[in-house]
C-alpha positions in Angstrom: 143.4 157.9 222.9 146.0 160.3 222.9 144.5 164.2 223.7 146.5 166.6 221.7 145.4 170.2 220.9 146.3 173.0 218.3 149.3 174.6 220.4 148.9 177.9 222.5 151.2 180.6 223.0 149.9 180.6 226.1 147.9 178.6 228.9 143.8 178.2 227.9 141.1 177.5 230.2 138.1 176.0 228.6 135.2 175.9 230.4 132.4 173.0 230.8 129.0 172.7 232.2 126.7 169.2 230.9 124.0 171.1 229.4 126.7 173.2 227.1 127.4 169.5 225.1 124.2 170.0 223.4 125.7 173.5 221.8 128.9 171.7 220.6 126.7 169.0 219.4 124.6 171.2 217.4 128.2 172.6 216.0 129.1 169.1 215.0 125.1 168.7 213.3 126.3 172.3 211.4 128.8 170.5 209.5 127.0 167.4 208.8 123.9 169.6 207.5 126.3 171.3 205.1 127.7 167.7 203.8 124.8 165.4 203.9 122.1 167.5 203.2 123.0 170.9 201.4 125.7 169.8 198.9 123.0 167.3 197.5 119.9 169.8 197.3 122.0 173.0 196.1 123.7 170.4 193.3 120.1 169.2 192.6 118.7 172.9 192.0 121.6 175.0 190.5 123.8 172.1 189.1 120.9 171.6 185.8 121.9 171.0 182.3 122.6 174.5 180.3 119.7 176.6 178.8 119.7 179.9 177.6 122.9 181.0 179.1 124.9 178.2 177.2 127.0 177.6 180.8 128.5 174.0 180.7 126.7 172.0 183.5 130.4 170.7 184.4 131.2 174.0 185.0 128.3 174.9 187.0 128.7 171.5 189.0 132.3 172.1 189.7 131.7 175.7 191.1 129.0 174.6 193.2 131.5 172.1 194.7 134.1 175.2 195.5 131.9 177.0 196.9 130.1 174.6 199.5 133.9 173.2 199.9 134.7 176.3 201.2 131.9 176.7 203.5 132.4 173.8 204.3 136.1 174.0 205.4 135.7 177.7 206.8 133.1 176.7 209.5 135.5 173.9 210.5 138.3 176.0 210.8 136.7 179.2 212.4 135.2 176.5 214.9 138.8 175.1 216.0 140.2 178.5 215.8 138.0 180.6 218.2 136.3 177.4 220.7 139.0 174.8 220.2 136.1 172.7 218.8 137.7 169.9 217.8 139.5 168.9 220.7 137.3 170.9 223.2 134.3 168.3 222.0 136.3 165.3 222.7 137.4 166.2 226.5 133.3 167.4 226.7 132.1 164.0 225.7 135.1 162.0 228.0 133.5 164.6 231.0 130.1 164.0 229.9 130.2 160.2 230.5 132.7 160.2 233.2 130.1 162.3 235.8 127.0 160.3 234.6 128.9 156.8 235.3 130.3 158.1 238.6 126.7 160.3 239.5 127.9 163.6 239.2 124.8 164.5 237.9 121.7 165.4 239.4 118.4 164.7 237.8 114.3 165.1 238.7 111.3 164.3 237.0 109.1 167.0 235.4 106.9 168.3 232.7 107.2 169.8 229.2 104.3 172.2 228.3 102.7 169.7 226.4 102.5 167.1 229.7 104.9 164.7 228.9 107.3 163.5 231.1 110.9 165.0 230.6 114.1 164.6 232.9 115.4 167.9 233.7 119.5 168.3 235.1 118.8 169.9 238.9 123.1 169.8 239.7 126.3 169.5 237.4 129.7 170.4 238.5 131.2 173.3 237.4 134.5 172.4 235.6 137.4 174.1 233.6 140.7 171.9 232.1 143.6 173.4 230.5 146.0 171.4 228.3 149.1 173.3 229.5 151.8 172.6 226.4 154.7 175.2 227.8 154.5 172.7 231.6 153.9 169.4 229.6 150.3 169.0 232.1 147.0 168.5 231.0 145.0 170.4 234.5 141.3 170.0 235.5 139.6 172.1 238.1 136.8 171.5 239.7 134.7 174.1 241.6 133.9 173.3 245.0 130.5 175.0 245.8 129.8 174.1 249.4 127.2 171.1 247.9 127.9 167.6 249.7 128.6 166.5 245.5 131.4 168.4 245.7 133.1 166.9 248.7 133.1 163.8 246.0 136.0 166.2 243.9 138.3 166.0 247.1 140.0 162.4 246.5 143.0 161.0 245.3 140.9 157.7 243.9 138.0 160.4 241.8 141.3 161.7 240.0 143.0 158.5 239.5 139.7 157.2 237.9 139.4 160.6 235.8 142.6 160.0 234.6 142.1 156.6 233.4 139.1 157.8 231.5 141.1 160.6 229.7 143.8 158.0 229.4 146.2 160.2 231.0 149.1 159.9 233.8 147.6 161.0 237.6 150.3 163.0 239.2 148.7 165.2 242.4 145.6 167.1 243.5 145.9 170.4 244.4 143.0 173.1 246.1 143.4 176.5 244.9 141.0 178.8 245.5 138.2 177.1 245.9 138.9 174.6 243.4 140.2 171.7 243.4 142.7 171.0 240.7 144.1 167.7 239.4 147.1 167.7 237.3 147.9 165.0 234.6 151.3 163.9 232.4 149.9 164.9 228.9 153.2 165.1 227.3 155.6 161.8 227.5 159.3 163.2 227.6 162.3 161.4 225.9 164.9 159.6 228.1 168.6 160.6 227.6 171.0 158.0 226.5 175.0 159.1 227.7 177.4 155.7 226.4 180.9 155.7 228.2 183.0 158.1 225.7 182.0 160.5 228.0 179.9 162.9 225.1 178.5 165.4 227.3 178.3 168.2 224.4 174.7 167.4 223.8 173.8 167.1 227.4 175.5 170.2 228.4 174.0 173.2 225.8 176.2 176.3 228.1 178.1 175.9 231.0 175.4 177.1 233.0 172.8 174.3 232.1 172.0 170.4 232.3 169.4 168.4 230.2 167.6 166.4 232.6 165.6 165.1 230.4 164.7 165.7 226.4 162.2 168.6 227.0 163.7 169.5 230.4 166.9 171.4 231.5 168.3 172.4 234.8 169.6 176.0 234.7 171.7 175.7 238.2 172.7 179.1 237.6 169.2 180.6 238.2 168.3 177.5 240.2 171.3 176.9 242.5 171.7 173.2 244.7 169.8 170.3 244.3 168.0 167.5 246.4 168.2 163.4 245.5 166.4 161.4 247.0 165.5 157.9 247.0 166.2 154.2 248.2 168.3 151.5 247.3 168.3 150.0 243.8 165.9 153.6 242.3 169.2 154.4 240.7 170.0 157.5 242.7 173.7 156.9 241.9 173.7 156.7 238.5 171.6 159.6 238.6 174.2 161.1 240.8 177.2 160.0 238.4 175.3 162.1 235.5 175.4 164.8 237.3 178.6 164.5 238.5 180.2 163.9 234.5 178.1 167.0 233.5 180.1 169.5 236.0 183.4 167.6 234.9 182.8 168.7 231.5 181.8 171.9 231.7 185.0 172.2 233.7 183.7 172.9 237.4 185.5 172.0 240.8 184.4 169.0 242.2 184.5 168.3 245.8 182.7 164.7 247.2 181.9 164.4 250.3 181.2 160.4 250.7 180.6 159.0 254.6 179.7 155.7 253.4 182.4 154.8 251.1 179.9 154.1 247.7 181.1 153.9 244.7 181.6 157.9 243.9 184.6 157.9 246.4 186.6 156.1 242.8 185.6 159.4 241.1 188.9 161.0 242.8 191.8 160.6 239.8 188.7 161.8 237.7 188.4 165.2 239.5 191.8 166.2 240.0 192.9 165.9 243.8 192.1 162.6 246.4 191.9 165.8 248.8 188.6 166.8 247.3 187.2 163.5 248.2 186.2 163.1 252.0 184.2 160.3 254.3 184.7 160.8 257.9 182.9 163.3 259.6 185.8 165.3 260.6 187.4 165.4 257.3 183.7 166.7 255.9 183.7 169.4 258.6 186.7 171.1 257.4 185.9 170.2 253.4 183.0 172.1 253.9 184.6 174.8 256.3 187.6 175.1 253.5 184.7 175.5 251.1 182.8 178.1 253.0 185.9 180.4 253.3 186.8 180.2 249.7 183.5 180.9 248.9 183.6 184.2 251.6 186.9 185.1 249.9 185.5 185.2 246.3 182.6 187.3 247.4 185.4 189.7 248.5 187.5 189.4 245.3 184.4 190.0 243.4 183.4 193.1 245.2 186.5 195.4 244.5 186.5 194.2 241.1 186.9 197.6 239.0 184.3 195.9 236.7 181.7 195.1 239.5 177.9 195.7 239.1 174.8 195.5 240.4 173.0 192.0 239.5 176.4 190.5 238.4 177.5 186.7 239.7 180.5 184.5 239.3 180.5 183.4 235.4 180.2 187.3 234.8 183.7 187.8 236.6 184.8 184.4 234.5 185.1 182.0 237.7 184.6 178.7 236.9 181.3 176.9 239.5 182.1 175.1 242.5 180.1 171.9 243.4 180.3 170.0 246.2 178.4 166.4 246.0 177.2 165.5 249.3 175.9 161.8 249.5 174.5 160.1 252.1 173.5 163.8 254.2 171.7 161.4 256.8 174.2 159.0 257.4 176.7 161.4 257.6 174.7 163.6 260.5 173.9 160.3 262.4 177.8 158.9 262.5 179.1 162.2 263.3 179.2 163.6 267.3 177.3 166.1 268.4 179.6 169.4 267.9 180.8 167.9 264.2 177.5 167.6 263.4 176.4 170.5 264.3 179.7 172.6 262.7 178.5 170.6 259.7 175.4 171.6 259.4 176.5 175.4 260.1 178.3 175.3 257.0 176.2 173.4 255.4 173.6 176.1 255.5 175.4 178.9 254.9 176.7 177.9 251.5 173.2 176.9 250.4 172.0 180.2 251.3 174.9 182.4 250.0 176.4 180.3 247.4 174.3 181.5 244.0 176.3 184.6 243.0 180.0 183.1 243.6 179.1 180.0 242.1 179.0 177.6 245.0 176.4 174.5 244.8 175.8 172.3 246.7 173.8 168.8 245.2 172.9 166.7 248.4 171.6 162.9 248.0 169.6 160.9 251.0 167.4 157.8 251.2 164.9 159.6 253.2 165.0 163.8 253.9 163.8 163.5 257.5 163.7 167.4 258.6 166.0 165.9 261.9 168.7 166.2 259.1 166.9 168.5 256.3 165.1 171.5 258.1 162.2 173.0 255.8 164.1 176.3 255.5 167.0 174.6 254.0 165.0 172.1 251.7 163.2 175.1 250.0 166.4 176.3 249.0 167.3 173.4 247.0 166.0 174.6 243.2 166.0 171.0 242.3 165.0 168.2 244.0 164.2 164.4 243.0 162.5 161.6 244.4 163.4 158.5 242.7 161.4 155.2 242.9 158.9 154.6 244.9 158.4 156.4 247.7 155.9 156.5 250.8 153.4 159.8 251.5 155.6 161.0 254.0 158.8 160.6 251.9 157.3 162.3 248.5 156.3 165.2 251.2 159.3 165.8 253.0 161.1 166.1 249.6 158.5 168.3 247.3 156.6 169.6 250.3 153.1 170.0 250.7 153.3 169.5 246.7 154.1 165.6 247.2 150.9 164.6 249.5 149.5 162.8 246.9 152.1 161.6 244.4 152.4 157.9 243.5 154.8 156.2 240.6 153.2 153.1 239.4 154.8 151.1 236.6 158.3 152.4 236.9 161.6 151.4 236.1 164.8 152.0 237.7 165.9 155.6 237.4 162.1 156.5 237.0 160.8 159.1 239.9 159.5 162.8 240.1 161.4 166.0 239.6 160.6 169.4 240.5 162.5 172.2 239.5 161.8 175.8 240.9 160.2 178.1 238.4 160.1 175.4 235.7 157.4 172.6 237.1 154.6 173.8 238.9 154.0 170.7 240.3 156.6 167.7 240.7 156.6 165.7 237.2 157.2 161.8 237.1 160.4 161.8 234.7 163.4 159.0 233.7 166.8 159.8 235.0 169.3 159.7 232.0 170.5 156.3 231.2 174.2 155.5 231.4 175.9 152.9 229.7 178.9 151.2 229.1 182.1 151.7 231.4 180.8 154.4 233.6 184.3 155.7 235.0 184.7 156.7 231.0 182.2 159.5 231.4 185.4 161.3 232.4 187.2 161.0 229.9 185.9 164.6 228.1 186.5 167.5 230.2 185.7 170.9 228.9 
């Protein structure tokens, strides 16, 4: 069962308690009273052969059809309009049998006025669920209320289970004020397909933007540097190469940075110097310190501009973006001595920090982000990052945070993984890297 629901303009909690199911029932009876039971009797009285008034009774039958018809389809209508009836009743009858299977409800015996025996509900949970269109998430909170029930909510395995019931896709749990909140892939997005002619125009909508995927774009521009992550075989390179074609097109500078020698170090005739491609640790120190003081001397260019403003960053002034691709960040840090690595890491830092409004980004790729080489500070600074494959607790949190505690990818593919982009995912989504095929080096061949 796929859960789909008249689209919002903007995010709508719906509320649901077990004893409200009997008023949405009694909605659903509304209708069937009006087709089972009214259209026959009002046909049966009004719907007689003509007398005095010499009215057709095909007339009279047809009008009585209109006119229940319309009551009919009004109450239907104002019902999904103003309660999201239709859809709200299906999630309330998937929650309804979900707590009673997993005893989430609390009953005791008692008496009705007239002596018989009568179950009456002593405890449900108090939940709300929001099928969030604009972040492709279908969310349900629960309320924790301090009952030893609630400390039931608080599991990875409860929402796992929840979401096999509403047949959706478990991504996290989350507490937020007081609730706990468990978020759920309601929306499948579309894998991109790039052959080797190197068509980027699709892929590439400005020069400040990158489809990730279908429904989702990266807007480096607002959401400067990214993170990549994942082991071999997740298809971090390829991953990588898109990226890599994308800037090529839209005409930025590419510098590589590449300490194990991979397969990106052939990109060099692609980009337009071998000097912008770099594997020993000295020859990345002075990449990056060369990058650093370009980056200081366009600040300075940009500043006694007669046309400079307030707000106003490098594709305002008409510079073209620089992007440096830094694979391998561990291996690099670990080969390096001490004073290299730490001069690396200097610069490092300060053109993540400062490089937004000149145009400077930096996209760094690692098997594992241990914080020896990634410090927090410096991670949260990275708009984008990715976790490809599958990856342990610890690796899903140093990457997305405390936001990865409780991710897990099951049934993936190569290039499948989780992506969180800064202002644009609330949560990390599982998502399919864009699929390359054909001669990859030919992804070069278009340059805008």
């Amino acid at each position: 069962m796929m859960l789909r629901k008249r689209k919002e303009p903007e995010e709508v909690w719906h509320s649901y308690e077990y004893a409200s199911l009997k008023e949405q029932r009694s909605l659903k009876r509304i209708i069937i009273f009006y087709v089972v039971i009214a259209l026959p009797v009002i046909s049966m009285i009004f719907c007689q052969p003509p007398q005095g008034d010499g009215t057709p009774f095909a007339t009279r039958l047809l009008g009585i059809l209109i006119l229940v018809g319309i009551a009919v389809l009004g109450t239907y209508f104002w019902l999904r309009k103003n309660h999201g009836w239709r859809f709200s009743n299906q999630v309330s009858e998937i929650l309804d049998s979900f707590l009673q299977n997993n005893g989430l409800i609390a009953y005791r015996q008692g008496k009705d006025r007239e002596g018989n025996s009568v179950r009456e509900v002593t405890y449900s949970p108090i939940i709300r669920w929001c099928d969030s269109a604009q972040k492709r998430l279908f969310l349900v909170k629960f309320q924790l209320d301090g009952s030893l029930m609630s400390t039931k909510f608080v599991d990875t395995e409860f929402g796992k289970r929840l979401g096999n019931a509403l047949k959706l896709e478990y991504i996290s749990m989350r507490e937020e004020g007081g609730s706990i909140v468990y978020s759920y892939s309601a929306h499948k997005d579309g894998r991109l397909s790039v052959s080797d002619d190197g068509d980027y125009a699709v892929c590439c909508p400005s020069e400040d933007k990158i489809r990730i995927t279908e429904n989702l774009t990266w807007d480096f521009r607002k959401v400067p540097h990214a993170l990549i992550s994942g082991g071999t075989g997740s298809g971090k390179t390829f991953f990588l190469t898109y990226l890599m074609g994308a800037f090529n097109y839209i005409g930025a500078n590419i510098r590589i940075i590449d300490p194990k020698h991979s397969d990106i170090s052939g990109f060099a005739p692609f980009i337009g110097s071998e000097s912008k491609v770099v594997s020993s640790p000295n020859n990345i120190a002075k990449l990056l310190r060369e990058t650093d003081e370009a980056m200081t001397k366009r600040y300075e260019k940009m500043r006694v501009r007669p046309d400079a403003g307030f707000g106003k960053d490098y594709a305002d002034y008409g510079y073209k973006p620089v992007v440096m691709f830094f694979d391998e960040l561990s291996a690099c840090m670990a080969s390096a001595d001490r004073k290299v690595a730490q001069e690396i890491n200097g610069y490092l830092m300060s053109i993540i920090m400062k490089g937004r409004q000149a145009g400077f980004f930096m996209i760094l790729t690692m098997q594992r982000p241990d914080a020896e080489y990634l410090k927090g500070a410096v991670r949260d600074n990275l708009g984008m990052r990715v976790a490809l494959g599958s990856m342990s607790a610890d690796g899903y949190q140093m990457v997305f945070g405390a936001a990865g505690r409780d991710l897990q990818l099951s049934n993936y593919q190569k290039g499948d993984g989780f992506i969180y982009l800064d202002g644009v995912t609330d949560v990390p989504r599982q998502f399919s890297a864009p699929f390359l095929s054909g001669n990859v080096e030919k992804l070069f061949g278009v340059k805008g």
